[in-house]
C-alpha positions as CSV (number, residue, x, y, z in Angstrom):
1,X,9.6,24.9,-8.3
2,X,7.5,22.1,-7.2
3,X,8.5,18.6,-7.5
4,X,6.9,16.0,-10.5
5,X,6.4,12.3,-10.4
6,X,7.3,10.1,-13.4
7,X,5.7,7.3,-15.3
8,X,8.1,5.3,-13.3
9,X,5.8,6.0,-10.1
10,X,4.2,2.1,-8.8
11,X,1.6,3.5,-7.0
12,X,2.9,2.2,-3.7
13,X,1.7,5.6,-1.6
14,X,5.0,6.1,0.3
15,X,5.6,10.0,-1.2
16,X,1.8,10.8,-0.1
17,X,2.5,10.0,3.9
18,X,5.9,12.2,3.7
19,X,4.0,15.1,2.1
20,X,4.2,17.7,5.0
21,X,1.4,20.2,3.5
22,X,-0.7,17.1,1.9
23,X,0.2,17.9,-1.8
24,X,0.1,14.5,-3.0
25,X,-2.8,12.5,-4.0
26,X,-4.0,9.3,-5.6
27,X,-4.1,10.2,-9.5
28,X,-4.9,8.4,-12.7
29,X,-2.8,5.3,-12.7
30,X,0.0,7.1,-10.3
31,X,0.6,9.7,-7.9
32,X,0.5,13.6,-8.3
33,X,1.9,16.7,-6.7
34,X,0.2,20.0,-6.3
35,X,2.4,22.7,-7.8
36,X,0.6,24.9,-6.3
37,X,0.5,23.2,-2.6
38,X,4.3,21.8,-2.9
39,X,6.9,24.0,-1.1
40,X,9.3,22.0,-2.6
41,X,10.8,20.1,0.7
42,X,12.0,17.2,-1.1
43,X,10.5,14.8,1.5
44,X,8.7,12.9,-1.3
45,X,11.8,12.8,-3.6
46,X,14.1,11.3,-0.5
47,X,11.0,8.6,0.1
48,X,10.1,7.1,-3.5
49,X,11.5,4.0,-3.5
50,X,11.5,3.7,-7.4
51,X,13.1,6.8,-8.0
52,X,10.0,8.6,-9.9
53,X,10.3,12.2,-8.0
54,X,12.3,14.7,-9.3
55,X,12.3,18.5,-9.2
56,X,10.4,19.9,-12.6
């Protein structure tokens, strides 16, 4: 189950450098994740400094 960013997300770009198969981008106001690309590594999750990734 791939991982989800929150409304809590700043923007700041940290999760998108961590991303080992590139599954986050820039989106509409904060950052996404690819469901389809995310192998669920939790690299993004252990990097967000505000908290906003969880696992769906």
């Amino acid at each position: 189950m791939a991982h989800v960013i929150s409304d809590e997300c700043v923007s700041c770009g940290t999760c998108e450098g961590e991303c080992p198969v590139g599954a986050i981008s820039e989106g509409d106001g904060k950052y996404e994740i690819d469901a389809d690309a995310c192998v669920d590594c939790g690299a993004c999750e252990a990097a967000c400094p505000t908290g906003a990734i969880s696992e769906a």
